[in-house]
N, C-alpha and C positions, 0 to 999 in steps of 0.2 A: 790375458795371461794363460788361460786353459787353453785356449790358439793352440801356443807355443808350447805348453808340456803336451799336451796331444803329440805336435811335429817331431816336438823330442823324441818319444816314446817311442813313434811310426818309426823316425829316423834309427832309433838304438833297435830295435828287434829288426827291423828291413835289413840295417846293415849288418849285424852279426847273422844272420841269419844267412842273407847275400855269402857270407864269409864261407860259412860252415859248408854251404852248395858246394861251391868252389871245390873247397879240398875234398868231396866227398866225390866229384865228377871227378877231379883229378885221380882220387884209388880207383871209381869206377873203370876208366881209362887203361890203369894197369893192372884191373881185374884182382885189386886188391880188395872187394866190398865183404864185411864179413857181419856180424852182429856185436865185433868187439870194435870195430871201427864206427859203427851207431854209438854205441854207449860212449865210447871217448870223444866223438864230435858233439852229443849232449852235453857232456858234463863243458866241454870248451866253451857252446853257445851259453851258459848260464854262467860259465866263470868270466866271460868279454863281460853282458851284460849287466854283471853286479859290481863286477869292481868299475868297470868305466864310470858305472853314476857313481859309483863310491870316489874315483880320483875327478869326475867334475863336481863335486861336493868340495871336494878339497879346493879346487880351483876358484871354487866362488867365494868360499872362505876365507882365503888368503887373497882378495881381490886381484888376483893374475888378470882377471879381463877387463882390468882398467890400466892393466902397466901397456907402456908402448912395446914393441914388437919386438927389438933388440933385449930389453930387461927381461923380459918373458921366454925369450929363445931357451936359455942359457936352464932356467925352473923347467921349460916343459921337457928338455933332454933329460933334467936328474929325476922327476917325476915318474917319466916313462922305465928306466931305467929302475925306481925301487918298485913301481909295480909289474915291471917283467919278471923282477925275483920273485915278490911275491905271489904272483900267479904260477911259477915256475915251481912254488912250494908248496900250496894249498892245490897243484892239479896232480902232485906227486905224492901228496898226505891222500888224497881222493884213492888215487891210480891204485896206492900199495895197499888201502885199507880195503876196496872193496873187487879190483881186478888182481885174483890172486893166483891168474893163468899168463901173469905177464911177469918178463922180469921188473926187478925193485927196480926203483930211481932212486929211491932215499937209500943208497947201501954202496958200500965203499968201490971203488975209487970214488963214488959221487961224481961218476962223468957223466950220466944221462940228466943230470939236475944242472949241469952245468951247459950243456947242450939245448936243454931248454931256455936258459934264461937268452939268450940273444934275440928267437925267433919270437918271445913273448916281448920284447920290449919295446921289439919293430913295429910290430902290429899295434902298440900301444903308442908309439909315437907317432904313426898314421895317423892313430883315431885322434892324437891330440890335434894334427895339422889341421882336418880335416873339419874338428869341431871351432878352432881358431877361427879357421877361415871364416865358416861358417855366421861370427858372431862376428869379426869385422865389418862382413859385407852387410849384414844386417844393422849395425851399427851406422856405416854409411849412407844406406839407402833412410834411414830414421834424422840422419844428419844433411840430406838433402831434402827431403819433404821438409823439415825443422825451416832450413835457411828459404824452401822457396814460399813456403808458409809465410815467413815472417817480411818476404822480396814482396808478394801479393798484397800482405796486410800494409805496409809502407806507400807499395805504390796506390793503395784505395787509399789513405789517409792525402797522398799528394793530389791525387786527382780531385779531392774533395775541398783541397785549400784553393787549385787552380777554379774548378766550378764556384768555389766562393768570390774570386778574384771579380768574373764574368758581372755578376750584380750590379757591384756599384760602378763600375767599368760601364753598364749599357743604362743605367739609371743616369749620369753624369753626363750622357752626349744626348740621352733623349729629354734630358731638363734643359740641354741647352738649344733644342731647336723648340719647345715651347716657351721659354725666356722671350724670344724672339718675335713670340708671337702677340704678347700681353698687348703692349703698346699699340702694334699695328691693328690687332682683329681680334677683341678682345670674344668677341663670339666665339670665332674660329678656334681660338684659344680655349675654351669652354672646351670646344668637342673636341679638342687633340690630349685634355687632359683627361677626359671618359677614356678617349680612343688608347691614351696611355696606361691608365690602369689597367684597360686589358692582356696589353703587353705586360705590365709589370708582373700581372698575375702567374702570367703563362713561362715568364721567364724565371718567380719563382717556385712553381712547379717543378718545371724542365731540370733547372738547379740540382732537385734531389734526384734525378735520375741519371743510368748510366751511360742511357742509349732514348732516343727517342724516335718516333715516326717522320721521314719526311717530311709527309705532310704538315703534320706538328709545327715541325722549325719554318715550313716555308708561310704557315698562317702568320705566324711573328714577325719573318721577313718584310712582308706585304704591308702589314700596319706601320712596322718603320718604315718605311722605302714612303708610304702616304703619308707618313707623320713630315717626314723631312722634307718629302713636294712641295707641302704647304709653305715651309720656310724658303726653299731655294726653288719654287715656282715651273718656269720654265726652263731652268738650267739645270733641272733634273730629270729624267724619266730612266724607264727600267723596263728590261725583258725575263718574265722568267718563264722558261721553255722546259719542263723535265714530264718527263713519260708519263704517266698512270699508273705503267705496273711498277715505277720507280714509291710512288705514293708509300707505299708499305714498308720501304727499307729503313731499317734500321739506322742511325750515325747519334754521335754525342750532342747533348744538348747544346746551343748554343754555338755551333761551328760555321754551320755558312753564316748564323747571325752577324757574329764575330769579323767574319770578312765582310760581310756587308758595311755595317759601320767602321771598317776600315777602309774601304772603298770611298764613303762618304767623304770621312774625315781627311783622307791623305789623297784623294784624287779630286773627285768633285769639286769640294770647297776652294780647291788650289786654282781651276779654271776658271778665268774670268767670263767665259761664255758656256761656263756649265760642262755638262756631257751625262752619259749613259750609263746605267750597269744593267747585264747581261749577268741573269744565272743560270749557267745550264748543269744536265749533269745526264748520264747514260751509264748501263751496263756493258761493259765491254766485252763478253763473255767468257770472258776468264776467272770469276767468280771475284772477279773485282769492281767497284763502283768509281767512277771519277765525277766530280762533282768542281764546276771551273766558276769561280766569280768572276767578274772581267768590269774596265771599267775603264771609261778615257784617258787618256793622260800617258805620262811616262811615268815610270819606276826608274828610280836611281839610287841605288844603295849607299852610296856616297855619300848623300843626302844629309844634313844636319837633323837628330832628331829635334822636332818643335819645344817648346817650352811645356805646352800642354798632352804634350804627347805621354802616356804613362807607358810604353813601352810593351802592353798586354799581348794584344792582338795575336801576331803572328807567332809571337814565340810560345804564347800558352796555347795553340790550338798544335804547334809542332809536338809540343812535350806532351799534350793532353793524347794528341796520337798515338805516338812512341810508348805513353806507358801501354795504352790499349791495344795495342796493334804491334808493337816493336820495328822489326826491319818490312812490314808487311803493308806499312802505309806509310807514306809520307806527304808533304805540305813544298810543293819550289810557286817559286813568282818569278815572273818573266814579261818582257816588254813582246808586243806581235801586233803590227801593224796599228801603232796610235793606240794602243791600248796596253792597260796593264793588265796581266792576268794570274790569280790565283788557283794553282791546281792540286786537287787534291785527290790523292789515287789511294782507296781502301777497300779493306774487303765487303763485300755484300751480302749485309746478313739482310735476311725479313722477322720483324715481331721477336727481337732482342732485349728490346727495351725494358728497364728493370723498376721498382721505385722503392723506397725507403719505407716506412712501416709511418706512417700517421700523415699522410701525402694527402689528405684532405683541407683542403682551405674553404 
């Protein structure tokens, strides 16, 4: 708030003062500069200055700066207008009482008091526009931080319901490729349920963050991708080929994951002779990152969604983008040569990554 009466202040003396130059270059101009044209542009700059705060007193008063702009027009014209007069009276009470080398204003016809009241109440209805304006745009610009303030906090509450979704979503497909395991190897079974808690851990860690390390998410990748070998033997193996200096980049928790186990679930599983995922991903140097799952089989949209299908996948990591990214990242699939492929084109941050306040497990 002292901000703002500071600005005022700057704003009310700059501008009267701005004012008073003006007419005073203007006499200069016509060689009209004397010591009674000082004294009468003083007395002007302290009668603008005191009555303006005096009629925005008034304005705050009568809450004029909460009517809409039509109801308000119609006040700030009769405003201007009683303080043109009265600035027109009290600079003619000044003028007659103590410049007594001038003729009178207060003295019949009363046409110099009436000559003033016009050019006084112009100037006054400027300064109202000008201060209007002023507190609209201010207004507005208070009313778009307000709503994107409130766009930001919404989209973090959504993002946090989608990362909640991710959980039991990768808990539910990695229970069921250790289900599979109990009866056959029950050993084996043992060490995919250690090998699972690590994941489980990791996944929820990652959970509370906004952004994580490549590396991070491809560690996680790796233990599923072994988890699920074990069940699906030799009708599974996998490539993952990404740079080094990719290692450090930035993306959402849980995103290639996310395709990965959707790979599994909806291609994979679907081959009677198995097949491959391929994760790659590169900088394209346009300060964007593509990151492509790829995986045997066909895509067909067409396609009846499963029974156990919950629908997660693809659409929470579209919208998980979108909030984060807007029109600057997106998620297509596409079929290329016997394979289906997931692509995904975002920006390329390094060391983004965010966490929550008590992120210790």
């Amino acid at each position: 708030m002292s901000d703002e009466k500071t600005i005022y202040w700057l704003t009310q003396v700059g501008g009267w003062f701005g004012f008073i130059l003006l007419i005073l270059f203007q006499n200069f101009s016509e060689g009209n500069v004397d010591i009674g044209i000082i004294k009468v542009l003083v007395v002007n700059f302290l009668l603008g200055i005191g009555l303006s705060h005096f009629m925005r007193h008034i304005i705050v008063q009568f809450g004029m700066l909460q009517m809409k702009v039509l109801r308000v027009m119609r006040r700030v014209v009769v405003l201007s207008f009683i303080f043109g007069i009265l600035a027109s009276f009290i600079y003619a009470l000044i003028s007659d009482l103590f410049f007594l080398d001038v003729e009178q204003i207060l003295a019949p016809p009363y046409t110099l008091i009436l000559q003033l009241i016009f050019p006084f109440t112009i100037i006054f209805l400027f300064w109202n526009i000008l201060y209007f304006a002023s507190i609209y745009l201010k207004n507005y610009e208070r009313e778009e931080v307000k709503n994107l303030r409130l766009t930001a906090s919404m989209n973090e509450v959504e993002l946090n319901n989608l990362r909640a979704q991710l959980n039991p979503h990768f808990m539910f497909n990695a229970l069921n490729s250790i289900r599979a395991l109990v009866d056959e190897n029950p050993i084996q079974a043992k060490k995919s349920i250690t090998q699972m808690s690590n994941i489980l851990r990791n996944s929820l860690v990652s959970g509370r963050k906004k952004f994580v390390e490549m590396s991070e998410e491809l560690r996680m990748v790796q233990d599923y991708l072994s988890l699920e070998k074990i069940r699906f033997e030799e009708r599974l193996s996998f490539e993952i080929e990404i740079p080094e200096e990719l290692y450090k980049a930035s993306i959402p928790p849980l995103l290639v994951q996310t395709l990965v186990e959707n790979a599994v679930k909806h291609g994979i599983s679907d081959l009677p002779e198995g097949g491959k995922i391929w994760i790659h991903a590169k900088n394209v140097g346009d300060g964007n990152l593509i990151i492509m799952v790829c995986n045997s089989g066909k895509y067909d949209p067409l396609k009846p969604r499963r029974k156990d299908s919950h629908g997660i996948g693809l659409t929470n990591s579209r919208r998980r983008l979108n909030l984060l990214f807007g029109d600057k990242a997106n998620l297509e699939i596409f079929n290329e040569d016997d394979r289906v492929i997931c692509k995904i084109t975002m920006p390329l941050l390094i060391n983004q990554f965010t966490t929550h306040e008590n992120d210790n497990y």
